[in-house]
C-alpha positions in Angstrom: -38.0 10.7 29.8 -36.1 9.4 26.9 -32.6 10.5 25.6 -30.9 9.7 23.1 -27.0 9.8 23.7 -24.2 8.1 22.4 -21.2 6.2 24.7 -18.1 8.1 24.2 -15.2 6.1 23.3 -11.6 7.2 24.6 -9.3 7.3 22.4 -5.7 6.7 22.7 -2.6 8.2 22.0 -1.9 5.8 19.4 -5.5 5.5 17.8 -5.3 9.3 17.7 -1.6 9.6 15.7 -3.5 6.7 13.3 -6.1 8.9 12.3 -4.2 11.9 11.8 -2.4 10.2 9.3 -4.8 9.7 7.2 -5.0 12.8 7.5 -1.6 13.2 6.4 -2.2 10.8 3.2 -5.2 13.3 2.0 -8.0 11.2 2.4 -11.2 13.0 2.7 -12.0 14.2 6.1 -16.1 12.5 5.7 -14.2 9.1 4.8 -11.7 9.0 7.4 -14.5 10.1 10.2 -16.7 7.1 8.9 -13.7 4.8 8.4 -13.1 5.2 12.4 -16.8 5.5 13.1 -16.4 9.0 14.9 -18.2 12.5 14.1 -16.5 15.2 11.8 -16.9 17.8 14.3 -13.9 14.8 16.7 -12.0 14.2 13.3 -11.3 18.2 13.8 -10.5 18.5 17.7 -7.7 15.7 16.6 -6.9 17.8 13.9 -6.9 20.7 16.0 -4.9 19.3 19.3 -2.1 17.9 16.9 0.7 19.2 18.5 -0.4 18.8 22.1 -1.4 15.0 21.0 2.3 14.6 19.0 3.8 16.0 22.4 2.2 13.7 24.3 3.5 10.9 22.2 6.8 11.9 22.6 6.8 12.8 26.1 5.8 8.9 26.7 7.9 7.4 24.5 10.9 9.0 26.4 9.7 8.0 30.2 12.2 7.2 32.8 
């Protein structure tokens, strides 16, 4: 039986907080999701999680 399914690549913090500023610039949401080669329906879970994403940022830029 053959499938067809794609690797997922984890993203990091930091790749994350890049994308959502392009976001931020107003780029087209179809150009950013090619630009970073990921689907439109990941562009908008980004989009979606921002704030838990932006807290995570912050919460591991502060560490002990």
């Amino acid at each position: 039986m053959l499938t067809n399914t794609k690797k997922l690549k984890p993203f990091s913090l930091t790749e994350k907080l890049t994308i959502l500023d392009e976001v931020d610039k107003g780029l087209k949401k179809s150009n950013i999701a090619k630009q970073f080669s990921i689907s439109a329906s990941t562009l908008s879970t980004f989009i979606k999680d921002r704030n838990k994403i932006e807290k995570s940022v912050e919460s591991d830029s502060i560490g002990p």
